[in-house]
PLY file of the C-alpha trace (Angstrom):
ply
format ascii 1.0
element vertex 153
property float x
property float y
property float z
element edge 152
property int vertex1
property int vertex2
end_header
106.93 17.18 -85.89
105.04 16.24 -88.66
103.22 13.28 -90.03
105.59 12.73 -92.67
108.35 12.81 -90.43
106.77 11.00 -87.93
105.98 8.37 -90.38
109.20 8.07 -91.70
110.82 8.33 -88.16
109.18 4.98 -87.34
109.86 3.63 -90.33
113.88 4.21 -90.77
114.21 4.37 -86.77
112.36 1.47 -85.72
114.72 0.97 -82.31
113.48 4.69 -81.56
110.43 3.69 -82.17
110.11 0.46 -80.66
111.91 1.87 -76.87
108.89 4.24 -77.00
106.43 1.70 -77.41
108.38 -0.65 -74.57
108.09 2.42 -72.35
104.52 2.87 -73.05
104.23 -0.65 -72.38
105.79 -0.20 -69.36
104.07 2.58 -68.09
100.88 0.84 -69.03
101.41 -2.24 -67.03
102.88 -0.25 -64.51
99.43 1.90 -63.69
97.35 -1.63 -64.81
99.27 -2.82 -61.54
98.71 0.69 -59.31
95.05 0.53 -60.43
94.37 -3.12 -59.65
96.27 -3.17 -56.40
94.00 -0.12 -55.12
91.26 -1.63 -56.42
91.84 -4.73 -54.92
92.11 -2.61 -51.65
88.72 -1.20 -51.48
86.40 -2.21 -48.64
83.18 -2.39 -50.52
82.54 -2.61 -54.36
80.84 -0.04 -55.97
77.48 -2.78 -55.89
77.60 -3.41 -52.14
78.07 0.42 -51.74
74.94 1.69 -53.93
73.08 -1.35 -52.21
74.29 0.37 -48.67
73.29 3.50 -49.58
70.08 2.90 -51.06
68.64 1.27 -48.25
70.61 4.14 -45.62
68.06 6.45 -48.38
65.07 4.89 -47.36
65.82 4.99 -44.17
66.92 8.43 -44.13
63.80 9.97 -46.62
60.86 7.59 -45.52
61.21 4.92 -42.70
61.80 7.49 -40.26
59.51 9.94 -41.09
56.35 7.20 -41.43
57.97 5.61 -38.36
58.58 8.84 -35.84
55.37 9.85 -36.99
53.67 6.41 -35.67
56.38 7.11 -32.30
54.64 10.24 -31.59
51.08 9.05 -31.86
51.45 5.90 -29.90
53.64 7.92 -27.10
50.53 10.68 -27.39
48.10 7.90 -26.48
50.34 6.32 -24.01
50.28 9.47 -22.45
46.65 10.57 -22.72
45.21 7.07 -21.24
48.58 6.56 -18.77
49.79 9.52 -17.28
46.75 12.00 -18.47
43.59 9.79 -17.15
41.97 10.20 -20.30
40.03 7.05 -19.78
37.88 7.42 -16.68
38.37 3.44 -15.45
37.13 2.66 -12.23
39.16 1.88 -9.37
39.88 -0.63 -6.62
39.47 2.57 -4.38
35.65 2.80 -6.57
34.82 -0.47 -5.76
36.30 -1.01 -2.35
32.86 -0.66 -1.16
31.31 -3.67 -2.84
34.14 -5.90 -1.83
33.22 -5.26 1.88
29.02 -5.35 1.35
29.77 -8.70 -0.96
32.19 -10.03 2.54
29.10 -9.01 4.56
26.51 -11.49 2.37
28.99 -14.21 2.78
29.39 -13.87 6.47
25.64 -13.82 7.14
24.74 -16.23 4.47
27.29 -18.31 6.42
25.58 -17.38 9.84
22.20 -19.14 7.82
24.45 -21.91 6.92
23.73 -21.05 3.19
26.64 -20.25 0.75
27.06 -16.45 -0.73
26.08 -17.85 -4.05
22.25 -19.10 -2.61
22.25 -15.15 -1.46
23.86 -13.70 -4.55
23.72 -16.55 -7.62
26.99 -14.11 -8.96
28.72 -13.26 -5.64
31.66 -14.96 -7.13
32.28 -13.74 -10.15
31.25 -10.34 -8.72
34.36 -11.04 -5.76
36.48 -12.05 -8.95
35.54 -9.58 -10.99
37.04 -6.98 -8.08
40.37 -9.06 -7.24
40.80 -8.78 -11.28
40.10 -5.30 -10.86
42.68 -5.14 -8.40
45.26 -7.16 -10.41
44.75 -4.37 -13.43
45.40 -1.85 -11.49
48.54 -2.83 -10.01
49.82 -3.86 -13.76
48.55 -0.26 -14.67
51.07 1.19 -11.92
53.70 -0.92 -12.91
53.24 0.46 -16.59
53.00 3.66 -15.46
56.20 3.73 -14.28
57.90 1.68 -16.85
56.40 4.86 -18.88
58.19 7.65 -16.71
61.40 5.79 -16.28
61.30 5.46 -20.31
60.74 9.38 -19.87
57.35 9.55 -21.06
55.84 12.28 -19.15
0 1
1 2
2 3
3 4
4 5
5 6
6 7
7 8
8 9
9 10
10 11
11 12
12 13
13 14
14 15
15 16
16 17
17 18
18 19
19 20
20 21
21 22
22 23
23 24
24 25
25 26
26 27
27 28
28 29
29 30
30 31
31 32
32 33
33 34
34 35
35 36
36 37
37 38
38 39
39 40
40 41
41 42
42 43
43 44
44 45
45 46
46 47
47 48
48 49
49 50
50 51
51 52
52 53
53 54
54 55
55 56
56 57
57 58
58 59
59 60
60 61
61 62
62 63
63 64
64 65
65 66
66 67
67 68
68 69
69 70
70 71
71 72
72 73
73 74
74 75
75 76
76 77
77 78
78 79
79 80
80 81
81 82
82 83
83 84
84 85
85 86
86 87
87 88
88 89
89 90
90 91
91 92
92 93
93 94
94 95
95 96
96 97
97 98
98 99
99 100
100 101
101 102
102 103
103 104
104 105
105 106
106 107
107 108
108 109
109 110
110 111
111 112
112 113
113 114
114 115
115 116
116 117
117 118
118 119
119 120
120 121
121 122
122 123
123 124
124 125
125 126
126 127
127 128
128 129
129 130
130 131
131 132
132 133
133 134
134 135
135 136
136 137
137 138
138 139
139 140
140 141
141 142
142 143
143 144
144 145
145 146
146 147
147 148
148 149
149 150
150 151
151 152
C-alpha cells in the first residue's frame, strides 16, 4: 500500500484505523504485563548479579592463585620442620642425661644438708628448662599428628 493510500485510509476510515491502534494497544500492554511479570520473577537483579560475579572473578583469577600459592609454602614448611626434621632441635631423649646428673646434685647436696641451688646457683631453671623441654616435645607429637591426620605427609 502506499503512503497516499495509507494516509487517506486513516483519514476516511478512522474505525479501521482506530481497531488497529486498540490492538496495538492491546498487544502492547499485553507484553508490558508478560515482561514485568517475568521480570518481577527473577531471583537476582542484574546489580546483585554483576556484584556476584565480580567478586566469584576475583576469587576465581586471583584469591586463589595468591592464596594456594601461600597453602603450598606454609604446608612445604610444615613439612620440612614437622615431618622432615629439618630443624635439628634437641630432644628429651638428648637431654635425658642432664636431668639424671642435675637429680644426682640435689640428692647429695641434700646428703650435705645444702639445697641444689648452693651446688648449682641455676639447677632450677636448668631442671625447668628440661621439663619445658619435655612439654615441647609432647605438643610437637601432638602436632605432628594433627599434621598426618590433616594428610600432610
Amino acid at each position: 500500500m502506499s503512503t497516499e493510500n495509507r494516509v487517506f485510509s486513516r483519514l476516511f476510515d478512522e474505525n479501521k484505523h482506530a481497531a488497529r491502534l486498540r490492538a496495538e494497544k492491546r498487544k502492547e500492554d499485553k507484553l508490558q504485563k508478560v515482561a514485568l511479570g517475568l521480570v518481577d520473577s527473577l531471583d537476582y537483579n542484574l546489580m546483585d548479579l554483576q556484584d556476584e560475579t565480580g567478586r566469584l572473578s576475583y576469587s576465581v583469577e586471583e584469591w586463589f592463585d595468591e592464596t594456594f600459592d601461600k597453602f603450598l609454602q606454609t604446608r612445604g614448611d610444615l613439612r620440612a620442620v614437622y615431618l622432615q626434621n629439618s630443624e635439628a632441635f634437641l630432644t628429651v631423649d638428648d637431654v635425658e642425661a642432664d636431668k639424671e646428673r642435675l637429680d644426682q646434685i640435689k640428692e647429695k647436696a641434700e646428703e650435705l644438708g645444702l639445697t641444689a641451688e648452693d651446688v648449682y646457683p641455676e639447677w632450677q631453671e636448668h631442671y625447668d628448662a628440661i621439663e619445658y623441654m619435655d612439654y615441647l616435645e609432647t605438643k610437637f607429637d601432638e602436632q605432628v599428628d594433627q599434621l598426618r591426620q590433616f594428610g600432610v605427609e
